[in-house]
RORO-370723 format. One record per residue: chain; y, z, x of N, C-alpha, C in turn; residue number from 0; residue in one letter. Coordinates in nm, 2 decimals. Each point is the difference from the previous one (the first is absolute). Example, Ala and Ser with C-alpha at 12.3 -4.5 7.8 and 13.67 -1.06 7.14 Angstrom:
2
A, -0.57, 0.78, 1.32, 0.12, 0.00, -0.09, 0.12, 0.00, 0.09, 0, A
A, 0.11, -0.07, -0.04, 0.11, 0.00, 0.09, 0.11, 0.08, -0.08, 1, S
This chain:
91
A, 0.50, 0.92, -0.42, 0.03, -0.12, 0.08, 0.12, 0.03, 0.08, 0, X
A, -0.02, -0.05, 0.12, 0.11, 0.03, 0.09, 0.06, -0.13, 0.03, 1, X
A, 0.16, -0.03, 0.00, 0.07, -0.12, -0.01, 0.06, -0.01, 0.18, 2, X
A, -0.04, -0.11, 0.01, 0.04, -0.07, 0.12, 0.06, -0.11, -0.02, 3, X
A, 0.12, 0.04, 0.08, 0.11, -0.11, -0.08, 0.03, -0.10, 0.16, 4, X
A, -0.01, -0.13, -0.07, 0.00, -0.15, 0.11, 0.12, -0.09, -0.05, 5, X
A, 0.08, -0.09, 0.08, 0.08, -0.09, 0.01, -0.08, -0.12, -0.16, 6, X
A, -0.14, 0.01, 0.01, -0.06, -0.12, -0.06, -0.08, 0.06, -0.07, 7, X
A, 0.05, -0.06, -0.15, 0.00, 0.05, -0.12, -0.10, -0.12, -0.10, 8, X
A, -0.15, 0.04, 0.04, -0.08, -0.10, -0.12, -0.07, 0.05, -0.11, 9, X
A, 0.05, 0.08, -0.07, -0.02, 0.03, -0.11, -0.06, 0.20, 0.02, 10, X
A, -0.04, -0.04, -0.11, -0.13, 0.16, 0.04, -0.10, 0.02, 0.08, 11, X
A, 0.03, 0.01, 0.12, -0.15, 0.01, 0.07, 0.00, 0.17, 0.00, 12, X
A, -0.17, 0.03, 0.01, -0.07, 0.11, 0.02, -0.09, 0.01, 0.07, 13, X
A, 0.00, 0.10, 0.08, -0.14, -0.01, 0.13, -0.03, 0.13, -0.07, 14, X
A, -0.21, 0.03, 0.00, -0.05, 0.10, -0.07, -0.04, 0.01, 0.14, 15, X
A, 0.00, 0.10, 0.11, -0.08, 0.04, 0.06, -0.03, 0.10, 0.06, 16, X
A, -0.12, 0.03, 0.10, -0.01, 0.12, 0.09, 0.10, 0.03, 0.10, 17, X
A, -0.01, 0.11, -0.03, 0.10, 0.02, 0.18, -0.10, 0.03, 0.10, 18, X
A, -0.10, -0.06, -0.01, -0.15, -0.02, 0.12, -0.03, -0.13, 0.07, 19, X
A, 0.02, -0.04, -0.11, -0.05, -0.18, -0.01, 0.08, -0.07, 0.10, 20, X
A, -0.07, -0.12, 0.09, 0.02, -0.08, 0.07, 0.07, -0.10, -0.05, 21, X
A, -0.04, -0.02, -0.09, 0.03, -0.12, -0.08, 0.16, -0.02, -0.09, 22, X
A, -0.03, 0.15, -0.03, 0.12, 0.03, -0.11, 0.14, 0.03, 0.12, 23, X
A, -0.04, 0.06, 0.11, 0.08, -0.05, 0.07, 0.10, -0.11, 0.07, 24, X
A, -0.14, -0.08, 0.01, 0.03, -0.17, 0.03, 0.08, -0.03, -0.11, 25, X
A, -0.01, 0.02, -0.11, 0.06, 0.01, -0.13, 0.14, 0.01, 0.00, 26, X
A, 0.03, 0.10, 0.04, 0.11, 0.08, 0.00, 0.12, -0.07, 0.09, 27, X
A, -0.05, -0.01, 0.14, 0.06, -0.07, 0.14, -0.05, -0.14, -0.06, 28, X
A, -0.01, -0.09, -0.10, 0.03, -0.13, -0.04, 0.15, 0.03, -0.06, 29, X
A, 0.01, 0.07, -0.09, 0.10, 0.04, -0.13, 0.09, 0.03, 0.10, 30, X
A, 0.02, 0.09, 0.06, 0.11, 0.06, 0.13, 0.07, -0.09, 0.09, 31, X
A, -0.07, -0.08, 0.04, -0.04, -0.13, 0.09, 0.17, -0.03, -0.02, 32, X
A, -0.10, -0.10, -0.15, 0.13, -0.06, -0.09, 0.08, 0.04, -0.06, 33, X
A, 0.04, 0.09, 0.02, 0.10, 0.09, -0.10, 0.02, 0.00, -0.13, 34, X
A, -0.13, -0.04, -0.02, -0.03, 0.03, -0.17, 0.02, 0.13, -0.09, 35, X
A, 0.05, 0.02, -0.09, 0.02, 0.12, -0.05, -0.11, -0.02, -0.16, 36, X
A, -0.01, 0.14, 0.02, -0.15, 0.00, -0.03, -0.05, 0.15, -0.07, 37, X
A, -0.08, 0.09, -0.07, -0.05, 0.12, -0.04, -0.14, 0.04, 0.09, 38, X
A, -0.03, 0.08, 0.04, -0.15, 0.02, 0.04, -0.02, 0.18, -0.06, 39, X
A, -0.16, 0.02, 0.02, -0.02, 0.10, -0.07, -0.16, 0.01, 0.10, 40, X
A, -0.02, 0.14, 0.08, -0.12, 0.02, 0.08, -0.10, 0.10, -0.10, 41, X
A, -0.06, -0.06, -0.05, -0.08, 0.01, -0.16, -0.10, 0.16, 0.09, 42, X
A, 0.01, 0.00, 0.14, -0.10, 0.12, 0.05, 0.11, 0.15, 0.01, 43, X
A, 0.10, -0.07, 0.01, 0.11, 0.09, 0.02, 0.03, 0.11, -0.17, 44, X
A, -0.02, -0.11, -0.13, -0.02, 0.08, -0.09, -0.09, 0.09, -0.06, 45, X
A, 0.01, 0.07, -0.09, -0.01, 0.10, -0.03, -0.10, 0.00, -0.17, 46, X
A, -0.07, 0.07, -0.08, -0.04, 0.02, -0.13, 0.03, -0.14, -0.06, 47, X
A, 0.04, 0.03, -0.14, 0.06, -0.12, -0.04, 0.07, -0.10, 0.02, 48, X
A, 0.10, 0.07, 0.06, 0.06, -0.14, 0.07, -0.08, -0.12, 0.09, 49, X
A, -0.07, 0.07, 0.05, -0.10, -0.07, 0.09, -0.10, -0.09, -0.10, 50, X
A, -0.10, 0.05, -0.11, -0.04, -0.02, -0.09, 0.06, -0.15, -0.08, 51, X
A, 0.12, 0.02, -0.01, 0.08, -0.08, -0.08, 0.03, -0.15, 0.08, 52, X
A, 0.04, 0.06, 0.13, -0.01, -0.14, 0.08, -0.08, -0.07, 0.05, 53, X
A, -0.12, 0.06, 0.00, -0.13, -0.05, 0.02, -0.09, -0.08, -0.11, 54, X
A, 0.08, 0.02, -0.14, -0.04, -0.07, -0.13, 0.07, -0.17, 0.06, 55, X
A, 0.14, 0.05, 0.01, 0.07, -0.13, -0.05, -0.02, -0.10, 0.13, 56, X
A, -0.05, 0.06, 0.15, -0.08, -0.07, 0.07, -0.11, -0.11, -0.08, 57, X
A, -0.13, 0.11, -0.06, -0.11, -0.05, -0.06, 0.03, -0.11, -0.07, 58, X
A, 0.07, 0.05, -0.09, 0.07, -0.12, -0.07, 0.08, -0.08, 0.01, 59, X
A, 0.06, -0.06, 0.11, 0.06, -0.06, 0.07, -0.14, -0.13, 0.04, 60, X
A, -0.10, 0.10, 0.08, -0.08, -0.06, 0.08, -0.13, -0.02, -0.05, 61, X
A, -0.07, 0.12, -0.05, -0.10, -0.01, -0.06, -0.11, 0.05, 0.11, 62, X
A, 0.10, 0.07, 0.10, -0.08, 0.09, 0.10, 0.11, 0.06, 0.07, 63, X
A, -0.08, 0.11, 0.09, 0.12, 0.10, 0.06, 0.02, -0.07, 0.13, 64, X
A, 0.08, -0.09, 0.07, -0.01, -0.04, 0.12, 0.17, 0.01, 0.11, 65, X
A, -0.01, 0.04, 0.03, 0.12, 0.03, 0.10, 0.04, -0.13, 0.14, 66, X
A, 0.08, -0.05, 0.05, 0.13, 0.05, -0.13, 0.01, -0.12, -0.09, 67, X
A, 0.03, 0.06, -0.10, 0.03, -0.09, -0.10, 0.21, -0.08, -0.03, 68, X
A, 0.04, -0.12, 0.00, 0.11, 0.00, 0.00, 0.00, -0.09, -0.14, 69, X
A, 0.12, 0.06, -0.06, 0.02, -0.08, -0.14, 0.17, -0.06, 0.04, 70, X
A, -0.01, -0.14, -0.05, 0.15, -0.06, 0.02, -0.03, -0.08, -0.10, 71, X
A, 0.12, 0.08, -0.07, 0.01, -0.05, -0.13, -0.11, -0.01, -0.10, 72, X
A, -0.08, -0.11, -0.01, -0.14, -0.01, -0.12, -0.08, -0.05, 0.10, 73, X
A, 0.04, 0.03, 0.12, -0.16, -0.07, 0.08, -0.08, 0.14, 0.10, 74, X
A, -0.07, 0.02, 0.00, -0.06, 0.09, 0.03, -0.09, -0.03, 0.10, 75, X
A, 0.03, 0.10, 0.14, -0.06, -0.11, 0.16, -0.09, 0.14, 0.05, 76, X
A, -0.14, -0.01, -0.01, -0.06, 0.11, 0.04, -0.06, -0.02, 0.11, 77, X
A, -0.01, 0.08, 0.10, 0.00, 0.00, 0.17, 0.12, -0.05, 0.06, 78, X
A, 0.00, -0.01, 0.11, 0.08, -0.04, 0.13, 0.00, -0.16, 0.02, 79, X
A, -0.02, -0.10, -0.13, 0.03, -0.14, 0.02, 0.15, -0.05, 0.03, 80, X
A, 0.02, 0.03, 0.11, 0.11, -0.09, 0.04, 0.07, -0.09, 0.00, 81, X
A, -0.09, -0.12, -0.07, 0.08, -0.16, 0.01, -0.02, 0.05, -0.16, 82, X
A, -0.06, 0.08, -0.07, 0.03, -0.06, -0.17, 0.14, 0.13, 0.00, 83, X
A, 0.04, 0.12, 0.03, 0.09, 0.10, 0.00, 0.10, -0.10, 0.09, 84, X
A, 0.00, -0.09, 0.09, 0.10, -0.08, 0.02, 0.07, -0.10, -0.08, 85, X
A, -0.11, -0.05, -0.10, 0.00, -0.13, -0.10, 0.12, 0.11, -0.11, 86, X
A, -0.08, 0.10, 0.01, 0.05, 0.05, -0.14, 0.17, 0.08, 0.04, 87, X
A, 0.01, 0.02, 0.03, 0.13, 0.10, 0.13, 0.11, -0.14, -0.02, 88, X
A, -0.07, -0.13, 0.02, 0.16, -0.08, 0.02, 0.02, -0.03, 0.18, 89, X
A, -0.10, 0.06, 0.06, 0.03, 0.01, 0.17, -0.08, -0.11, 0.09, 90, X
């Protein structure tokens, strides 16, 4: 996980995504936007197990592999939904 540090501080967020994805982008330039500080991890960018490993706790997170996936706190926002990743952000 790579830490991206923001002025606004709402708990744990984590973005799981590609570094391909349109979406996970849009993703990304939400979180930046607002100067949310935040973890991300480009699940294509890893490697063997490690890769392996983050692709479980996706599954299990979600109950499928879907990109990008953001976790804040205990809520878990899969795709590019923007008014619920607003709801949940505080923004």
């Amino acid at each position: 996980m790579e830490k991206v540090r923001g002025s606004v501080r709402v708990g744990n967020v984590r973005l799981y995504a590609l570094s391909t994805c349109i979406w996970c982008r849009k993703t990304k330039q939400l979180l930046d936007t607002n100067d949310i500080e935040y973890e991300y991890v480009y699940v294509d960018e890893l490697e063997g197990e490690e890769k392996e490993a983050v692709k479980k706790q996706i599954l299990e997170l979600t109950g499928k592999l879907s990109f990008p996936t953001v976790v804040i706190n205990d809520t878990t926002v899969v795709g590019f939904d923007e008014p619920k990743l607003r709801k949940e952000l505080r923004l």
